[in-house]
N, C-alpha and C positions, 0 to 999 in steps of 0.2 A: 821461417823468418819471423823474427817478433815485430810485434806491432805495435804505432800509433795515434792515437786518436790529437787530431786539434781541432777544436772547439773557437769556429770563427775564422773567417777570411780577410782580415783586415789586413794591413803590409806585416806587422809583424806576425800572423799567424799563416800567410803566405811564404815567408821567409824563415819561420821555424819549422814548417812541414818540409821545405826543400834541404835545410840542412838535417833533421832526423833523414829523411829518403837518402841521401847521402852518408849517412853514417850505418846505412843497411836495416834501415827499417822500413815495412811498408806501412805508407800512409793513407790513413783516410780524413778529410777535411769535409767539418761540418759545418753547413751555413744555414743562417736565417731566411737570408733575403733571397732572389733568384737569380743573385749577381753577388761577384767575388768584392773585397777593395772597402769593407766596410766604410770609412769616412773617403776614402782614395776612388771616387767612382765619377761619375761626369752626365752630365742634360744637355739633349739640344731643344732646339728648335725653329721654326722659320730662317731655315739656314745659318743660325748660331749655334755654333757649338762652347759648354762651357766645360772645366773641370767644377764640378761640385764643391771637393772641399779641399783639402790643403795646394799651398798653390807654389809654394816656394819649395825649390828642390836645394839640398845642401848634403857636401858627405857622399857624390855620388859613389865610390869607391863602395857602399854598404850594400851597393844593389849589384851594382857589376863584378862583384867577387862572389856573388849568390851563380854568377853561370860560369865563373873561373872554377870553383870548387865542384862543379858539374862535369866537366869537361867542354864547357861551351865557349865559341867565341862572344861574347857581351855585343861586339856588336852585327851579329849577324840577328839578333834579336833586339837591342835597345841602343839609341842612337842619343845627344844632348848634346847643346853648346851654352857655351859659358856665356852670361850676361854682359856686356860692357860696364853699360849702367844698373847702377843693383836696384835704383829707387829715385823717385824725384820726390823733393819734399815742397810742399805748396803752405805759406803763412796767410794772416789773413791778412799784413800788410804791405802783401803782393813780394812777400821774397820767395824765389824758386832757389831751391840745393839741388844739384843731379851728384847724387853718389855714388861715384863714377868706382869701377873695381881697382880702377889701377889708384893706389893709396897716396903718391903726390897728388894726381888730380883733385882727388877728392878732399886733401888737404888746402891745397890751394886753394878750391871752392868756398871751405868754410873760413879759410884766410878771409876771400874778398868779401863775402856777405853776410859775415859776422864779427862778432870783436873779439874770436877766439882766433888763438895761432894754428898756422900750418902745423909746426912746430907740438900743438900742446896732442893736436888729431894723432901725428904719428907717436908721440908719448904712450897716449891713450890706447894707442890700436896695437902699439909693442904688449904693451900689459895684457890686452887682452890675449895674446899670442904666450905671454908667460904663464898665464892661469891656464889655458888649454894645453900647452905640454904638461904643467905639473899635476894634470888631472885627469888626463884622457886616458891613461890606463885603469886606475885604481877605480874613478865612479863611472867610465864609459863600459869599460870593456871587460869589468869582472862585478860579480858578486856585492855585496855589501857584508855579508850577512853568513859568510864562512871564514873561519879562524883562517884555514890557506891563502883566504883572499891580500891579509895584513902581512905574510910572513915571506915576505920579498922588497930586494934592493929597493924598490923604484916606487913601493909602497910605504916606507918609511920613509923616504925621498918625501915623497908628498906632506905627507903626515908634518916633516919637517920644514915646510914650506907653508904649511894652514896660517900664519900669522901676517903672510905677506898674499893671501888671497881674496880678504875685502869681506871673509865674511862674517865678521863681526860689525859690519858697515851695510845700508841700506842702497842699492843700487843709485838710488837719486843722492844719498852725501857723497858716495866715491866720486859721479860725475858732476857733483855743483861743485866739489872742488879739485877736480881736472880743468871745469870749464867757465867763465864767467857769463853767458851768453845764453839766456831762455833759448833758442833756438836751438844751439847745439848739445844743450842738457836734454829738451825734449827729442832731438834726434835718438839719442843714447839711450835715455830712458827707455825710447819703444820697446829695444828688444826685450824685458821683462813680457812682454805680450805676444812674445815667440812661445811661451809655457806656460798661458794664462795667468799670469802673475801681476802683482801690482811693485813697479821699482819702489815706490816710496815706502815698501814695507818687505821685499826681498831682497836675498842681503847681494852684497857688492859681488860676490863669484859667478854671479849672473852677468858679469862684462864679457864672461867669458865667450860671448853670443857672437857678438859683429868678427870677433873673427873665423866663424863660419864662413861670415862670406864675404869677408875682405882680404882673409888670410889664405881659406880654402878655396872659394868663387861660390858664385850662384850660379847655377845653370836653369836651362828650360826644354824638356824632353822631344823629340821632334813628334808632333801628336798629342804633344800637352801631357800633364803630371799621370791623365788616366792610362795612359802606356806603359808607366812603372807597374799598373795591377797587369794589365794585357799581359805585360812582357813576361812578368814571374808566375801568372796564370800558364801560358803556353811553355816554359823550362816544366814547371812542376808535374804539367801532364805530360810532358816528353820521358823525363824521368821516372813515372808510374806512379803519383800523386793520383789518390781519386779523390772526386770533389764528389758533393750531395748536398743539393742548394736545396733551398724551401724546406728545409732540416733542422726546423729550431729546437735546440737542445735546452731539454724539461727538466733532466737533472741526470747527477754525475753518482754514479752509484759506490760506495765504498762496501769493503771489509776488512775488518782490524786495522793495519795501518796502511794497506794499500786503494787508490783507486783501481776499482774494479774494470767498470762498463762507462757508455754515455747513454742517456738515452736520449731518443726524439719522437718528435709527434708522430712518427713513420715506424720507428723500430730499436732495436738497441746495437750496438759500436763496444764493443770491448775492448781493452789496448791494455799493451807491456806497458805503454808510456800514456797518460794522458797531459796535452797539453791545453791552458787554457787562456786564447786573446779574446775574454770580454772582460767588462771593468767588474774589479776586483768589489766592488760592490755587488752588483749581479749575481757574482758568483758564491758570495757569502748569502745573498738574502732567497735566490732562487735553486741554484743550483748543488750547493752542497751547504743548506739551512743551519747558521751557525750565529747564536742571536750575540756570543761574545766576539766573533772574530768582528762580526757584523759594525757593535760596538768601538772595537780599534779601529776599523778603517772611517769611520765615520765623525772621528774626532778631527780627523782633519779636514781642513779650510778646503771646499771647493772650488777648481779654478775658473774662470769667467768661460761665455760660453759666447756665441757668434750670432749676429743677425746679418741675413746675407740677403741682397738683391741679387738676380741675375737677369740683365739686362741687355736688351739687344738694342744699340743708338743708332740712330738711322745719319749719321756724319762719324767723321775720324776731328781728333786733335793731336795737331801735332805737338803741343805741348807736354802730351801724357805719354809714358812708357808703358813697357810690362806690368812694373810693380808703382805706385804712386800713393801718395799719403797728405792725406789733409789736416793740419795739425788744427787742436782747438787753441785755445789763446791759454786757459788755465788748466795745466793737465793732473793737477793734484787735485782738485773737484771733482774730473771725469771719475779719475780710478776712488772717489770717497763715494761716488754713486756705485759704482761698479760692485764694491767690494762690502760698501758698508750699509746703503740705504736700500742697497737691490735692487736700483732704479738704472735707467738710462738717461746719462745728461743730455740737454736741451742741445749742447752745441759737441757733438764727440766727432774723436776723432775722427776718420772715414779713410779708410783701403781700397782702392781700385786697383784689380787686377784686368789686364787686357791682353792675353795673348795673342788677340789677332795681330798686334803689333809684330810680330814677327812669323806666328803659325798663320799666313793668310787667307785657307782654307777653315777658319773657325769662325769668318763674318763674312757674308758678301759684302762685294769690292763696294768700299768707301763709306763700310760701316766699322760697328766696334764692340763686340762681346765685351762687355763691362760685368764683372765680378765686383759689386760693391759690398764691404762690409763694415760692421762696426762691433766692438767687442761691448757684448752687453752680461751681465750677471746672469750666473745659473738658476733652475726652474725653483723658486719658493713659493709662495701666493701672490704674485704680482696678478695684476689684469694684464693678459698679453696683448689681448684685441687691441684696448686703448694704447698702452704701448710701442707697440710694432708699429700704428698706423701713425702714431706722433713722430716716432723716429723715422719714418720714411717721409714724411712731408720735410723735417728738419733737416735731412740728408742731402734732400733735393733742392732746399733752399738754399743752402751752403757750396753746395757743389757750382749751382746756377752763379753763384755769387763770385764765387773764385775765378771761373773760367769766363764769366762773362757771357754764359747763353742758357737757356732756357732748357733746362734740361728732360723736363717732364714730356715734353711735346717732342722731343725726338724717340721716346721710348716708342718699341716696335715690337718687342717680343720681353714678359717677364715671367717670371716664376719668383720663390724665394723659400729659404730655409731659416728656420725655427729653431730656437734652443727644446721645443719640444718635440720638433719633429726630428731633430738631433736626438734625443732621448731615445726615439718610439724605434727608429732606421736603427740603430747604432748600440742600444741598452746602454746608454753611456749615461749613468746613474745625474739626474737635476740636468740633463743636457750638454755637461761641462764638456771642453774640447779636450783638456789634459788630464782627467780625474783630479789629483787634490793640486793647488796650487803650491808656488815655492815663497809662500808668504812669511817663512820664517828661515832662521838660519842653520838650523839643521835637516830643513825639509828633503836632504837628500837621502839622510839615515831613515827618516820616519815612514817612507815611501817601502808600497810593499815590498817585501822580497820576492824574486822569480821561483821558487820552488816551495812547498807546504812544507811545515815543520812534522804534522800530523799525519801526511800521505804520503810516503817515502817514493813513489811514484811520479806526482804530483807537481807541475810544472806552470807561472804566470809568463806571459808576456802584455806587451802593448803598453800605449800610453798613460794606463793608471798604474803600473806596476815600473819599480828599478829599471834602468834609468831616469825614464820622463816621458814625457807628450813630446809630439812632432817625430816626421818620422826618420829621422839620423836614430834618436833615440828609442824609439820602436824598432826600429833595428838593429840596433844593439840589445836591445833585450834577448833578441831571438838569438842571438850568438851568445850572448852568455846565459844558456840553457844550454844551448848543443854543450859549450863548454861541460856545462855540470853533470851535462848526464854522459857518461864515463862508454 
């Protein structure tokens, strides 16, 4: 039986050893850490349970056909329901949006408490539905970067359709002129920060976002997002997936054009196939030392990286959902910090995730697992101490301020992550959440390709590599590898 090596347990290298194992190879998966799920992992404590990192599930279809093509039933292992409300949106001149999935609602919403139409929402959210058909094959689900990949119907289709897909437009001019209304421009804008991106300088095919999860739904896993690792964790060892955790891989050893072996701090891993989910920077500067490839990848713009509380509040609000967002007042300053001075703004956005709101074994009764975050710039020479601790006081000012209570005094339980301890867990090169940003209009061409030109072997996935960051897109990478490799 021939063999694979993948290099990292993150979703997509969880998801590309289950389909190699399926296509008759035995696998063997190598980890750093002493747990699977790279960014996909979860903390508790004093009876909080949190997810760690990504928190929005989308695209479940990417996960439950990893135990259809198994022979499994999906939910004899992993269970999810769909969200009503995808998000509340909090101003700081006390307007509340709940953006409700069902897309009248949500239209009517921004009807009542803004001065944009019902009318313009569902325009806006058609288009986003047109960009995602005319794309979802040719840059989700294939290649970039092989001639076969252009030489079908549905790929000239598209091809044919690039003039009517926004991206020669900056996500913030396509939606100021869909919408007249600050509030409903910065709803839209957000999603740019679904892929660490700045809208006012990626281009408009980035609308493509909300219909994720207006057109697809958003779900929440029963057990929270870290059962997505659980659940492909226990298919992969049923199927005969070996894991070797505390296995950090030192380097990947070639001859002439094939990879050969992996090695680690334990021993060496040989494979027919080597695959690799760490950031494609890691693997040019550590693990197969390439001071040109190193070069290309590094020309591109990295995308923003995360500062996260996790918090355990000793009350519930009923005002707050699962997912909730604090807008700031001027959001083109936020991302000129973010992006350009490297700094974090005085007043940013803020994200609260709470699944206790509906997982009610993640807080004791009548508290509230609070996931707060705020997108901050990846690792350069900032001072992070001073930093981090400004942005937490500002966080808590702001929150206090909205909701009208004191929020500091009910914390009972915290922890928090780091754009450098994001780095140090993760090898995710400056901290960044999605490797390079999509701060330009071609950034889907410039993104690495899934396979070496140089190692006929030689396989990327994950979120710095074709597709993108988050993981619909980390999962698709991993499928179009199985694709490639024949």
């Amino acid at each position: 039986m021939k063999k694979a090596v993948v290099v990292g347990s993150g979703i997509a290298g969880l998801a590309s050893a289950i389909r190699l194992q399926n296509k008759g190879y035995s696998v063997e998966v190598l980890e750093k850490n002493s747990y699977p799920g790279g960014k996909l992992t979860q903390l508790s404590g004093d009876g909080f349970r949190f997810d760690a990192g990504p928190s929005l599930f989308t695209m479940p279809n990417l996960v439950t056909e990893l135990f259809e093509i198994s022979g499994k039933d999906p939910e004899d292992y992993f269970e999810y329901n769909r969200l009503d409300i995808l998000c509340n949106y909090f101003f700081e001149d006390g307007t509340r949006i709940s953006a409700h999935s069902d897309i009248n609602r949500f239209a009517d919403e921004i009807d009542k408490k803004t001065t944009d139409s019902a009318e313009k929402v569902k325009k806006h959210l058609k288009k986003s539905e047109f960009i995602y058909k005319a794309t979802e094959e040719q840059f989700l689900n294939r290649s970039l970067h092989k001639i076969d990949s252009f030489l079908s119907f549905k790929t000239l289709s598209s091809i044919l359709k690039l003039p009517f897909l926004n991206i020669f437009s900056s996500m913030n001019q396509v939606n100021e002129k869909a919408f007249k209304d600050s509030k409903t421009i910065r709803l839209f804008n957000r999603y740019a920060t679904y892929n660490g991106s700045n809208p006012y300088k990626a281009p408009g095919i980035l609308n493509i976002i909300p219909h994720l999860e207006f057109g697809l739904g958003a779900y929440l896993p029963k057990g929270g997002m870290h059962e997505i690792t659980n659940s492909l964790v226990k298919l992969a060892k049923e199927i005969g997936v070996e894991f070797h955790f505390n296995s950090e891989v030192t380097s990947i050893k070639t001859e002439g054009n094939k990879a050969k072996s992996v090695t680690t701090n334990s021993g060496n891993h040989s494979g027919d196939i080597i695959v690799c989910n760490a950031d494609i920077h890691t693997v040019y500067e550590k693990l197969i030392p390439s001071a040109k490839k190193l070069e290309e990848v590094d020309k591109q713009e990295r995308s923003s990286s995360a500062l996260i509380f996790y918090w355990g509040i000793g009350k519930e609000f009923p005002e707050l959902d699962v997912h909730n967002i604090l807008f700031t007042e001027d959001y083109k300053i936020e991302f000129n910090h973010l992006f350009d001075s490297k700094t974090i703004y005085e007043d940013p956005t803020i994200y609260i995730n709470i699944t206790s709101k509906q997982l009610k074994q993640d807080a004791p009764k009548g508290k509230g697992n609070w996931f707060v975050m705020i997108n901050v710039p990846s690792v350069y020479e900032q001072d992070w101490d001073v930093m981090i601790a400004e942005a937490r006081k500002n966080i808590l000012t702001k929150i206090s301020r909205i909701l009208g209570q004191d929020i500091e005094s009910l914390i009972e339980f915290e922890e928090q992550l780091t754009p450098q301890l994001i780095q140090d867990k993760t090898n995710s090169f400056k901290g960044s959440l999605y490797g390079t940003s999509s701060n330009n209009r071609f950034a889907a061409f410039f993104r690495h390709k899934n396979f070496s030109s140089e190692f006929k072997n030689l396989y990327f996935c994950g979120g710095s590599v074709h597709p993108g960051g988050g993981i619909p897109l980390a999962l698709s990478s991993a499928k179009i590898i199985s694709k490639l490799i024949k």
